[in-house]
C-alpha positions as CSV (number, residue, x, y, z in Angstrom):
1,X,46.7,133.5,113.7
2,X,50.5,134.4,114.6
3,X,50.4,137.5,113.5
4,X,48.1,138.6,116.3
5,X,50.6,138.2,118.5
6,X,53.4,140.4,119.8
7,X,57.1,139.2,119.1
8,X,58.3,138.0,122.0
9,X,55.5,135.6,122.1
10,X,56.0,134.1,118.5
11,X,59.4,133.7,119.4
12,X,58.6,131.8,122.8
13,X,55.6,129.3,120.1
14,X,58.1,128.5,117.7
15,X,61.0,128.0,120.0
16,X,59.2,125.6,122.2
17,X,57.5,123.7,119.4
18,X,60.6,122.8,118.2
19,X,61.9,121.9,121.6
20,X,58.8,119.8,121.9
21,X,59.5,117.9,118.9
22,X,63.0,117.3,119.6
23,X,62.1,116.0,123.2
24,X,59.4,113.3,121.4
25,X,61.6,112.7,118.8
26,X,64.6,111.9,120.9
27,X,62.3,110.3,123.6
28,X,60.5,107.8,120.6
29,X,64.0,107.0,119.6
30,X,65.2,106.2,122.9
31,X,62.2,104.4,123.9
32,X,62.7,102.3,120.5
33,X,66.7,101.7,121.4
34,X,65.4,100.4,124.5
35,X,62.5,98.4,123.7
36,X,64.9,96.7,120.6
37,X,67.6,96.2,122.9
38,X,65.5,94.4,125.8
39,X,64.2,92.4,123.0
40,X,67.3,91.2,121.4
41,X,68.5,90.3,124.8
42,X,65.4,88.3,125.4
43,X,66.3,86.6,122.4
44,X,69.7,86.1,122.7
45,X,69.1,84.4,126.1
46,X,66.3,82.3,124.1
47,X,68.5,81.3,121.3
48,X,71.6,80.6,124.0
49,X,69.8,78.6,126.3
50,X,67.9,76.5,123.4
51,X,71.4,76.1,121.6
52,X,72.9,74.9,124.2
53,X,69.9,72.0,124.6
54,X,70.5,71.3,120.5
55,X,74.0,70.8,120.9
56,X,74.2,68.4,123.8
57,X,70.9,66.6,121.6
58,X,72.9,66.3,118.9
59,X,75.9,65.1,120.5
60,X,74.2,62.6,122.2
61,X,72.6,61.3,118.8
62,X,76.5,61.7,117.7
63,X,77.5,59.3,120.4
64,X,74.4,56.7,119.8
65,X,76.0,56.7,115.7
66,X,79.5,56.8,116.7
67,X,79.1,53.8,118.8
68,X,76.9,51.8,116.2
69,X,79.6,52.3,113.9
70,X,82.2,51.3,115.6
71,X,80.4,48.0,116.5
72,X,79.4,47.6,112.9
73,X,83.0,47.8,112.0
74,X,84.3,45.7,114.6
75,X,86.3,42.3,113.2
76,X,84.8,40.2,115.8
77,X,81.0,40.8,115.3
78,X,81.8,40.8,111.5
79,X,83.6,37.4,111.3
80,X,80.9,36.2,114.0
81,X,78.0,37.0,111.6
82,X,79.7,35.8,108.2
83,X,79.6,32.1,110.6
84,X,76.0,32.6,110.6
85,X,74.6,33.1,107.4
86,X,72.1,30.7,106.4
87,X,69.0,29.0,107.4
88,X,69.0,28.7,111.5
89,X,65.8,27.2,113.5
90,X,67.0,28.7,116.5
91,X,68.1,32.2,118.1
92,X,72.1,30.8,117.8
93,X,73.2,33.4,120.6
94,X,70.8,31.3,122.8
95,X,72.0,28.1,122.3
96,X,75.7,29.1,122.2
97,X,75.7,30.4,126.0
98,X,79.5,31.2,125.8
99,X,79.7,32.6,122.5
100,X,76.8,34.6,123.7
101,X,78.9,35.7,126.8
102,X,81.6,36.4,124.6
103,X,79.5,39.0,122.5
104,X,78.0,40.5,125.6
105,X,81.1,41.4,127.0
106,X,82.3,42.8,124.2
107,X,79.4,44.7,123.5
108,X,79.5,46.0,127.2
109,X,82.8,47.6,126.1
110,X,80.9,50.0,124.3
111,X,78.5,50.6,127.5
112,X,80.6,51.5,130.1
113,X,79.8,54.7,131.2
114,X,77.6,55.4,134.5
115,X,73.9,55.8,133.5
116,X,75.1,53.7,129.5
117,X,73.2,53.1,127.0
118,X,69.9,51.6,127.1
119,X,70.5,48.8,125.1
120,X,72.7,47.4,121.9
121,X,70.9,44.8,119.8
122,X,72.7,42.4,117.5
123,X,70.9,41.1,114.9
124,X,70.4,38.9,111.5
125,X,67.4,38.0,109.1
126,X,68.0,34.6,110.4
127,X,66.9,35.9,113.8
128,X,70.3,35.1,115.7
129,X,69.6,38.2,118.2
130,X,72.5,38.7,121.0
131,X,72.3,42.0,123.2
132,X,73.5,44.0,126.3
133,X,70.9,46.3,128.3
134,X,70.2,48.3,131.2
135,X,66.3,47.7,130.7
136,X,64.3,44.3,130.7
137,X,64.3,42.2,127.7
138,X,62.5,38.6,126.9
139,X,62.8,35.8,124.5
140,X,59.1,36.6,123.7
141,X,60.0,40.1,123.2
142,X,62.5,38.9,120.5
143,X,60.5,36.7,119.1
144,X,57.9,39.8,118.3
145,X,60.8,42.1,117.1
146,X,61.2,39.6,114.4
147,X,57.7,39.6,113.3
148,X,56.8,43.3,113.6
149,X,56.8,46.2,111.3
150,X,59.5,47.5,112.7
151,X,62.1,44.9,111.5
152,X,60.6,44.9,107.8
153,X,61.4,48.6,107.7
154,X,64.7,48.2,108.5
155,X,65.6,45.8,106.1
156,X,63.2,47.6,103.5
157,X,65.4,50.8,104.2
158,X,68.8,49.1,103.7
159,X,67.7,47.4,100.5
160,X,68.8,51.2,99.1
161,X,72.4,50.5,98.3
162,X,72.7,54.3,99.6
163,X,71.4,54.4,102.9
164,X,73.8,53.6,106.0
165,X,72.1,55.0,109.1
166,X,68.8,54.3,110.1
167,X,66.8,56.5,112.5
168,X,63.7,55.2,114.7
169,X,61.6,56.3,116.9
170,X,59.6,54.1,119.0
171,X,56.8,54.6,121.5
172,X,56.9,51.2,123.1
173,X,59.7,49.0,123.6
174,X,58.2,45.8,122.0
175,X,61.6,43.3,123.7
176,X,59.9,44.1,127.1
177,X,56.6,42.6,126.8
178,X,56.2,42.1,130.8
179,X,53.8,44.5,131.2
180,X,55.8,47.0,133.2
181,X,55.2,50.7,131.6
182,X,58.8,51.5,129.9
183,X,59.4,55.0,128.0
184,X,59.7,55.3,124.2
185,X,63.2,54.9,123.5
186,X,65.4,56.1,120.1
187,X,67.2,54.2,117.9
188,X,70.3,54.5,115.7
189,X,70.8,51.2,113.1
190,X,73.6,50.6,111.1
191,X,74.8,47.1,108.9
192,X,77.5,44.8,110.1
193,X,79.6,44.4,107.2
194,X,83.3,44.7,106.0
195,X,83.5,48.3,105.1
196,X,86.8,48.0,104.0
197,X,85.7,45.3,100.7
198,X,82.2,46.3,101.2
199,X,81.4,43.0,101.5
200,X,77.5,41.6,101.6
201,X,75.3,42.2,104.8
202,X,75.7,39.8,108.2
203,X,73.5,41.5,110.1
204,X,72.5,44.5,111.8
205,X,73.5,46.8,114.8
206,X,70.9,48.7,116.8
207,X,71.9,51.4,119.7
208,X,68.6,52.0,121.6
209,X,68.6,55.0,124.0
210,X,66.0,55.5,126.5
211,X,63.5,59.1,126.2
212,X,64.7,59.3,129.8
213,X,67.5,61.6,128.9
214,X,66.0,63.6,126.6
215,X,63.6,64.5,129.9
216,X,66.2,65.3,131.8
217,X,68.3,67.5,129.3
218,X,65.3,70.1,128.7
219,X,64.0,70.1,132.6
220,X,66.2,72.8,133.4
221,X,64.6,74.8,130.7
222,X,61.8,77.4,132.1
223,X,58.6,76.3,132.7
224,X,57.0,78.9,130.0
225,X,59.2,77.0,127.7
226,X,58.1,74.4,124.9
227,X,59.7,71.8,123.3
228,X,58.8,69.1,120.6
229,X,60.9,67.3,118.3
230,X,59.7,66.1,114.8
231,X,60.9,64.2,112.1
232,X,59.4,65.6,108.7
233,X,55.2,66.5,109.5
234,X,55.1,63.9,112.8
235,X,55.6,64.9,116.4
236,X,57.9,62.3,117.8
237,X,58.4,63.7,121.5
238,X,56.7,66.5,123.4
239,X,58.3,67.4,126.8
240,X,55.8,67.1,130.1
241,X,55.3,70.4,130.0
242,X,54.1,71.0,126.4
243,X,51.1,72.5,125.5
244,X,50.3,73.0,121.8
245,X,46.8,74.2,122.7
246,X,48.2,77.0,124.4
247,X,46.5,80.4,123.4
248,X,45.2,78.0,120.1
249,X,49.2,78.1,119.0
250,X,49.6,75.4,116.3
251,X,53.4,74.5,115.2
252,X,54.3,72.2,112.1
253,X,57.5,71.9,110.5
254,X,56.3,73.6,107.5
255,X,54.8,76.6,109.2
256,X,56.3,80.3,108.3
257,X,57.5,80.8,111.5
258,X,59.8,77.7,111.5
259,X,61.1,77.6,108.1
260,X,62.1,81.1,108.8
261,X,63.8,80.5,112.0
262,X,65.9,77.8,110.6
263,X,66.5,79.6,107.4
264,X,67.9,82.5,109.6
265,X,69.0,80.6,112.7
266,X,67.7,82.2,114.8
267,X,64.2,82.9,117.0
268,X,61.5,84.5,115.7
269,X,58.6,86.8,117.5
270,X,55.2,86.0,116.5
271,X,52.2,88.5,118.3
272,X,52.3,86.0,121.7
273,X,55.0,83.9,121.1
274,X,59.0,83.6,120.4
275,X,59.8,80.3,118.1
276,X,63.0,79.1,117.9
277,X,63.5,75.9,115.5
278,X,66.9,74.3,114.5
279,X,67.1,70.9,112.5
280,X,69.9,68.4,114.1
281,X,73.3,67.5,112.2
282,X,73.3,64.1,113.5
283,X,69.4,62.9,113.0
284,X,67.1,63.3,110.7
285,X,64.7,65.6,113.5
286,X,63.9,69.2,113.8
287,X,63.7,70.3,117.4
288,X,61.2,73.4,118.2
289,X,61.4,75.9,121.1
290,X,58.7,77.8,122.0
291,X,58.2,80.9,124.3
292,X,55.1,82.8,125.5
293,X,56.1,86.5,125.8
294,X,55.4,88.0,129.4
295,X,57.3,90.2,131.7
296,X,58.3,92.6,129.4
297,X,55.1,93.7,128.3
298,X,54.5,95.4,132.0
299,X,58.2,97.1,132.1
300,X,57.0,98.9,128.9
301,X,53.9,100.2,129.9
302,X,56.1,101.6,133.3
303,X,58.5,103.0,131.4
304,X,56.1,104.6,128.7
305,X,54.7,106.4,132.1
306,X,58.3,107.5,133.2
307,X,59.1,109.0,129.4
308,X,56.1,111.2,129.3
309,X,56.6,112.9,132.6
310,X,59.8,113.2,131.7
311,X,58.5,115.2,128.9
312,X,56.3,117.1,130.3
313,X,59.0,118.1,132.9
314,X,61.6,119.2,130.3
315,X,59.2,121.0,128.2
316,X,57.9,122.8,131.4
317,X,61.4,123.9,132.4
318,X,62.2,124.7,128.6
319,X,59.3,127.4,128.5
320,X,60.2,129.3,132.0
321,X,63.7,129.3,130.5
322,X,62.4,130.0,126.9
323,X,60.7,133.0,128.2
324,X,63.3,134.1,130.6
325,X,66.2,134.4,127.9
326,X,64.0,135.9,125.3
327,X,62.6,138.3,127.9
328,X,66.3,139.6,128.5
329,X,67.2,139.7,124.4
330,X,64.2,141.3,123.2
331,X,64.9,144.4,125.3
332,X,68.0,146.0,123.6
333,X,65.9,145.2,120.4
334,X,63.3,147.0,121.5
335,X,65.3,150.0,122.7
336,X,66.7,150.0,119.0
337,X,63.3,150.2,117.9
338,X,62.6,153.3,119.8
339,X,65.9,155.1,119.1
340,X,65.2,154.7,115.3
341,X,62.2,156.4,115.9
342,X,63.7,159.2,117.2
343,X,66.6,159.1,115.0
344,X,66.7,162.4,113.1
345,X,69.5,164.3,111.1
346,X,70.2,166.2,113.8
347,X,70.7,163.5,115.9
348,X,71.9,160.3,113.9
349,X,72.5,158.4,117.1
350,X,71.3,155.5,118.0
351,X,70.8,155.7,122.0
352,X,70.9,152.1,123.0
353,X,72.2,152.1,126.8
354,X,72.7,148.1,126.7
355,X,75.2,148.6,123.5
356,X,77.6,150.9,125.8
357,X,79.8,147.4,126.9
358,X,78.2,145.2,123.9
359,X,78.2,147.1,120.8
360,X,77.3,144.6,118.0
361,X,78.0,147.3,115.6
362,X,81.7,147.0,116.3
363,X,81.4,143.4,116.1
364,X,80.1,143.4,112.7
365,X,82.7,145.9,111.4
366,X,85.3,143.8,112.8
367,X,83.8,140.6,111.6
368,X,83.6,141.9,108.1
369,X,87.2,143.1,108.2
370,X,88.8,139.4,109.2
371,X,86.7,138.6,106.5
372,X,88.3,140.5,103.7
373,X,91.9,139.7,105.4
374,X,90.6,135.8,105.0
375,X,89.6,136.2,101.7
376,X,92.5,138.2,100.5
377,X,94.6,135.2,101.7
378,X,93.0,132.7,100.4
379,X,93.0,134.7,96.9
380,X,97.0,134.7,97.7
381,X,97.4,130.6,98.3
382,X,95.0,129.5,95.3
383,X,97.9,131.9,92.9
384,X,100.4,130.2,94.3
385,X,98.7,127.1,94.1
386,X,98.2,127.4,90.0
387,X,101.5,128.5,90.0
388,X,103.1,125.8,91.0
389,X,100.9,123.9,89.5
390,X,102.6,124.9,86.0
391,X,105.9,125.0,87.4
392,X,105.5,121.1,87.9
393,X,103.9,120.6,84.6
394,X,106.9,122.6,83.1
395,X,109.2,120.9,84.9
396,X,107.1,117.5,83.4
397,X,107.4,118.6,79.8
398,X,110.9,119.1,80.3
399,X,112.2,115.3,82.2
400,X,111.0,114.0,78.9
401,X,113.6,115.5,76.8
402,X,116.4,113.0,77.9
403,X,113.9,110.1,77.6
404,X,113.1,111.4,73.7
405,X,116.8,111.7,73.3
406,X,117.7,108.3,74.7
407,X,115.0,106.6,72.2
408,X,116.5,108.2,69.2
409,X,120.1,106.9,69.6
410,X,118.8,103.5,70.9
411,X,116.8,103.6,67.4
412,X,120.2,104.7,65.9
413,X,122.0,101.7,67.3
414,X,119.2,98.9,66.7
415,X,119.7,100.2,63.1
416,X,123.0,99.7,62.9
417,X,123.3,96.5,64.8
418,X,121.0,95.1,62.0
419,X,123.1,96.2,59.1
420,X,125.8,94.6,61.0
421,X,123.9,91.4,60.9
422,X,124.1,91.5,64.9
423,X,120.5,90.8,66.2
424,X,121.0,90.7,70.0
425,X,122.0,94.0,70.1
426,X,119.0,95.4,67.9
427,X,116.7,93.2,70.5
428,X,118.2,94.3,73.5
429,X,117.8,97.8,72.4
430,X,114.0,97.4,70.9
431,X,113.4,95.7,74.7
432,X,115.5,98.9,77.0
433,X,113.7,101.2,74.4
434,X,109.9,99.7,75.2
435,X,111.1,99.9,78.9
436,X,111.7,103.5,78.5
437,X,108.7,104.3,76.4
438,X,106.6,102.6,79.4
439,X,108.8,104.2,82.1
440,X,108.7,108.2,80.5
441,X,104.6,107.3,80.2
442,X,103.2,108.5,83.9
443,X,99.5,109.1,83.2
444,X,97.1,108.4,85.9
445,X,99.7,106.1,87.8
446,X,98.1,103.0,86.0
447,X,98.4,100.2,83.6
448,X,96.9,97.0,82.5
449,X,98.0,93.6,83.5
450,X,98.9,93.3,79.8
451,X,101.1,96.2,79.8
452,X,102.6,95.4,82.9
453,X,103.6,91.6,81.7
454,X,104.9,92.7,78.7
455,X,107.3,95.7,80.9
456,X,108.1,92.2,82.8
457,X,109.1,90.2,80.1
458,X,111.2,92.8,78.7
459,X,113.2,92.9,81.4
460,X,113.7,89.3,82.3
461,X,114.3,89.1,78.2
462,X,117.5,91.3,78.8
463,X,118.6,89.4,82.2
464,X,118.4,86.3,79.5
465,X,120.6,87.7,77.3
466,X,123.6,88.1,80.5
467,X,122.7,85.1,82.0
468,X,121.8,83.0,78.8
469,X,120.7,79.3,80.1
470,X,121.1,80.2,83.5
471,X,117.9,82.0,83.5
472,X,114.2,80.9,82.7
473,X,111.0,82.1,83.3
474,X,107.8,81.6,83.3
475,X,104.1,83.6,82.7
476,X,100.9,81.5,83.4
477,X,98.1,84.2,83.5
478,X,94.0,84.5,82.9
479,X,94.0,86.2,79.9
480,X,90.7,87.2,80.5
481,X,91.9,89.6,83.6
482,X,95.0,90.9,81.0
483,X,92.9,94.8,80.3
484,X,92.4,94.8,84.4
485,X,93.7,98.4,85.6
486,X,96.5,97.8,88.3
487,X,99.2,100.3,89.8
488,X,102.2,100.4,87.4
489,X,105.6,99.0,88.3
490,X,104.7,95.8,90.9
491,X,106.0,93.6,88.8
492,X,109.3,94.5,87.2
493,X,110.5,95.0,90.6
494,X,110.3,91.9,92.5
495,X,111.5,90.4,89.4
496,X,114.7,92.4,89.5
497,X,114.6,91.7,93.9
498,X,115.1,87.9,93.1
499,X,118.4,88.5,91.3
500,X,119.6,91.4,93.5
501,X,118.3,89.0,96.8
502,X,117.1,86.0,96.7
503,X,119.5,84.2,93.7
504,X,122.7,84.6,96.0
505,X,124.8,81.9,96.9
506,X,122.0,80.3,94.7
507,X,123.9,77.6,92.0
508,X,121.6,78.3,88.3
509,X,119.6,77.4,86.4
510,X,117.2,80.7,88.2
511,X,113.7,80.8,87.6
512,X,111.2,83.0,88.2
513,X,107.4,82.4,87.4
514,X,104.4,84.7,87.1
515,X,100.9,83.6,88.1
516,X,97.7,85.6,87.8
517,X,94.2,84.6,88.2
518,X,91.0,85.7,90.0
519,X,89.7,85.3,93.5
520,X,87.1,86.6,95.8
521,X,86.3,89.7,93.4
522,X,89.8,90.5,93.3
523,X,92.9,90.1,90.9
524,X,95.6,88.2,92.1
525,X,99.2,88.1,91.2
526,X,101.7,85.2,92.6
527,X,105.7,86.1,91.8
528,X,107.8,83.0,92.5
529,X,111.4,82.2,92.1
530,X,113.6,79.2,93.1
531,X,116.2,81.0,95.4
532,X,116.9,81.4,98.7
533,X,113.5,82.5,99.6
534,X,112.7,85.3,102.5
535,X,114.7,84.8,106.1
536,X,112.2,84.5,108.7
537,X,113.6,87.8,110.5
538,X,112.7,89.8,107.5
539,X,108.6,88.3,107.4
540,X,108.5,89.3,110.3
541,X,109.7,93.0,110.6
542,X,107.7,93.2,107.7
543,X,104.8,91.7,109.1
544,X,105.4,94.0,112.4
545,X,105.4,97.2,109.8
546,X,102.4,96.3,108.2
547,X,100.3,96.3,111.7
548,X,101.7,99.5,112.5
549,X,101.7,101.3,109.2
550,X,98.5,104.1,108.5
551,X,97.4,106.7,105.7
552,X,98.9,109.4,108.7
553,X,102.5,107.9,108.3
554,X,101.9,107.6,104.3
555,X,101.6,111.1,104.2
556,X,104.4,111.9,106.6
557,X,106.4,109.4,104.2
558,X,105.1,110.9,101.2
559,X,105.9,114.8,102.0
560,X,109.5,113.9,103.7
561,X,110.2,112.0,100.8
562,X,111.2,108.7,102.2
563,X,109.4,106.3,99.7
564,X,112.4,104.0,100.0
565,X,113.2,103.5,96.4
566,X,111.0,101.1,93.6
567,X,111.3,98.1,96.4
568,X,108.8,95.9,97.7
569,X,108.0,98.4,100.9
570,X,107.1,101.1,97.7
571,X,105.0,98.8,96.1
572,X,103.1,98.2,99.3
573,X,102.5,101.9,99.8
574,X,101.3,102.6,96.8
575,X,98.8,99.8,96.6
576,X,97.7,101.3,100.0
577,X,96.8,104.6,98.5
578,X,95.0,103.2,95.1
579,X,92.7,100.6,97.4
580,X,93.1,101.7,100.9
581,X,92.3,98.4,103.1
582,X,91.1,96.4,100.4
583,X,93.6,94.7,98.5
584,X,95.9,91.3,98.9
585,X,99.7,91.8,99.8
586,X,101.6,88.6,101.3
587,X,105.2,87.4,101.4
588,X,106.3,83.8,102.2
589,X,108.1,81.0,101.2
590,X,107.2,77.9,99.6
591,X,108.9,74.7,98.0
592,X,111.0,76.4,95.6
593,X,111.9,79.7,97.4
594,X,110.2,83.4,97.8
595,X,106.5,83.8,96.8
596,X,105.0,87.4,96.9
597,X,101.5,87.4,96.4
598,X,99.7,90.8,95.2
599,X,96.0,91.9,94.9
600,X,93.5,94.2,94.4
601,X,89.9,94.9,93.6
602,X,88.7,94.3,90.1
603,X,86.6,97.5,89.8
């Protein structure tokens, strides 16, 4: 159907179609940036405000166990209740008033902030019962503590050698049996008994904190805002303002929703609502948040209105402006047209008037020229290139002349020290010859743990044979890491450091030991020794080098040359170009003197 129409029109239809789908892509993109960011803000706010509401819960439950435990490790209530065990007709605390004012005021030691506690029970099976409270409390309230449930599940839960904390939830306070409403209160219970000898059971303490608090910690919380907290399948506490029949939302522990949000920790969107769950450190409950989603649902429709004039405004501009600039090209391109037309052998000109200041002809010509100059240069560089290329391989082939020569008169000498019966000298020069052999062997730049050991050992082997007694070393590696690929020379080097350093002024016998092992995905390499160890001045102007140091200033170090020798600063550069950032390079001190601790990737 194009084809029906003239140039200039085609050109201005596919130019603007593309435009178009730019501006919706960009403009769906945008609008998704938006939408996700709004959203994650929402639910960062969510997650901040609900955290904040779980931590002060579960400090609070960390202050209700604290406090029991300290009581139930207290001398005084212990030695109290060892007095007491036995048969007892009577509540003992009530007929001893001044021991019983004695407890309480030690008790109230443990109460003594503002608002306190609710109340702190003391208790035995022998129902001796002595407390301090904030709330009303009667004999015949005791009386029916001792003979409800409530009092066989405790003991029934501490029969379990393994349990020390009891958690309890109550909806009615069965010590205040006046009538007067009272809110549910919880409870943290934990055995008086000598922890230290883990002697037998006296009794029990029981820290009792009113719901109150929990009502006033989440009132601050918006009023679109739910929160319940369970333990295991059983609502224990819904705020005033919860409504589980909301929009027929139900929540339960075990629900997707939840599991997933405290799998993830964090909140979850569900179609209506945002659910954010989180089970306590300090108690055995899972508290759940739960949002209904709102406001944002209008902002989005508003700004779904603002995107599409936006792009019906830009594609309306983009087609007078479209047409405008095509308009103007087409023209000498039409002129062209025509003079080919009329282009004969008399007359092989091409009459363009707009080509008198812009001729692209020229252009071209001069285009194609820097071309050719480009390409000719290039061809130039990548000769040179090859040949230096060979010069260094020449130059390669020829360094290991001396190296060949060197093994055949150290051969020469190893011989002959063994027909003299002298086998120090034909071991010395079996170990320098193996050094050289590993030294003359470039490759790739690599080498195996093994190999690099065993380069190691050879030296410290010839160090033994000038220092004799005053030298010992040891190797305590994972064989299992030994065919690992590492950079080649990291070890022989700090070895030869730790005479040349760190043995100075350093009465024998020297050691040096070599660790290797693996952790994190990485081999690691420990060097110690037993001298002086490195001067805190040196850690750190190396430390202050190491922050400062980048792959720009390798290369400037590299192509002036100033690699610094085989020292520890080399070794650090070089394991910075064979695993960039990730690899393990430390130096400090421990008991025995210098440690330097080197690591890299295992693949």
């Amino acid at each position: 159907m194009l084809r029906k129409f003239p140039f200039k029109t085609k050109l201005i239809i596919a130019q603007n179609i593309i435009i178009l789908f730019v501006v919706i892509l960009l403009g769906s993109i945008y609008y998704h940036k938006v939408r996700t960011t709004i959203s994650e803000n929402m639910l960062d706010d969510f997650k901040i405000v609900s955290d904040s509401v779980v931590e002060q819960l579960d400090n609070h439950f960390y202050v209700l166990d604290k406090t029991a435990l300290q009581i139930a490790a207290n001398p005084d209530f212990v030695s109290s209740f060892r007095k007491l065990v036995g048969s007892q007709e009577s509540n003992y605390f009530e007929d001893e008033p001044l021991k019983n004012a004695e407890i309480v005021e030690l008790l109230n030691s443990y109460n003594f902030k503002k608002d306190g506690i609710k109340r702190i029970c003391l208790y035995n099976q022998y129902h001796d019962f002595v407390y301090t409270t904030t709330d009303i409390t009667t004999n015949s309230g005791i009386s029916k503590w001792f003979q409800s449930d409530s009092f066989k599940a405790v003991q029934d839960y501490f029969e379990n050698d393994h349990h020390h904390v009891y958690y309890s939830w109550s909806k009615e306070d069965i010590l205040n049996d006046t009538g007067i409403a009272m809110k549910p209160y919880f409870s943290v219970i934990r055995q008086i008994k000598n922890y230290i000898t883990n002697e037998s059971v006296y009794a029990y303490v029981e820290v009792q904190e009113n719901v109150k608090w929990l009502d006033d910690l989440i009132e601050n919380i918006d009023n679109d805002t739910d929160v319940s907290l369970y333990h295991e399948d059983c609502m224990i506490y819904p705020n005033s303002t919860a409504d589980n029949e909301k929009e027929g939302y139900q929540a339960t522990p075990k629900s997707r929703e939840i599991q997933e949000s405290i799998k993830n920790a964090k909140p979850i969107e569900t179609s209506k609502y945002v659910v954010y769950a989180k089970e306590l450190d300090h108690a055995p409950y899972t508290i759940l948040f739960v949002k209904e989603k709102g406001p944002e649902v209008v902002f989005f429709n508003q700004y779904n209105m603002v995107i599409l004039m936006g792009i019906i405004l830009i594609f309306s501009i983009a087609v007078i402006t479209e047409m405008l600039i095509v308009r103007k090209l087409s023209k000498p391109l039409e002129q062209l047209n025509e003079s080919v037309k009329n282009m004969t052998l008399d007359n092989p000109q091409l009459q363009v008037e707009e080509w008198k200041d812009n001729d692209e002809f020229v252009r071209i010509q001069s285009a194609f020229h820097a071309m050719i100059d480009r390409m000719k240069s290039a061809m130039e560089r990548e000769y040179a290139s090859e040949t230096n290329a060979l010069k260094a391989q020449l130059f390669a082939l020829q360094s290991q002349m001396n190296p060949h020569f060197l093994y055949n008169i150290l051969a020469i000498i190893s011989v002959e020290s063994q027909v003299d019966g002298n086998e120090k000298i034909s071991n010395m020069c079996t170990r320098l010859r193996k050094m050289l052999v590993y030294g003359s062997h470039m490759g790739d730049g690599f080498s195996t743990i093994k190999d690099e050991i065993s380069y190691a050992i050879d030296y410290m082997e010839l160090m033994k044979v000038r220092y004799e007694d005053d030298f010992q070393y040891e190797i305590d590696g994972d064989e299992s890491l030994y065919q690992t690929k590492i950079p080649k020379y990291i070890i022989q080097p700090i070895c030869e450091n730790s005479f040349k350093h760190s043995f100075k002024n350093i009465e024998p016998v020297w050691k040096i030991r070599i660790v290797v092992y693996e952790k994190d995905g990485k081999w690691i390499m420990e060097i110690h020794d037993n001298g002086i160890g490195f001067s805190a001045e040196y850690l750190n102007r190396f430390s202050e080098r190491v922050n400062a140091f980048s792959m720009s200033q390798m290369r400037n170090n590299l192509e002036e040359g100033a690699v610094e020798g085989m020292g520890i600063w080399n070794i650090y550069m070089r394991m910075m170009i064979c695993y960039e950032n990730d690899f393990v390079f430390e130096l400090f001190n421990d008991e025995e003197g210098a440690v330097v601790m080197i690591g890299g990737a295992l693949k």
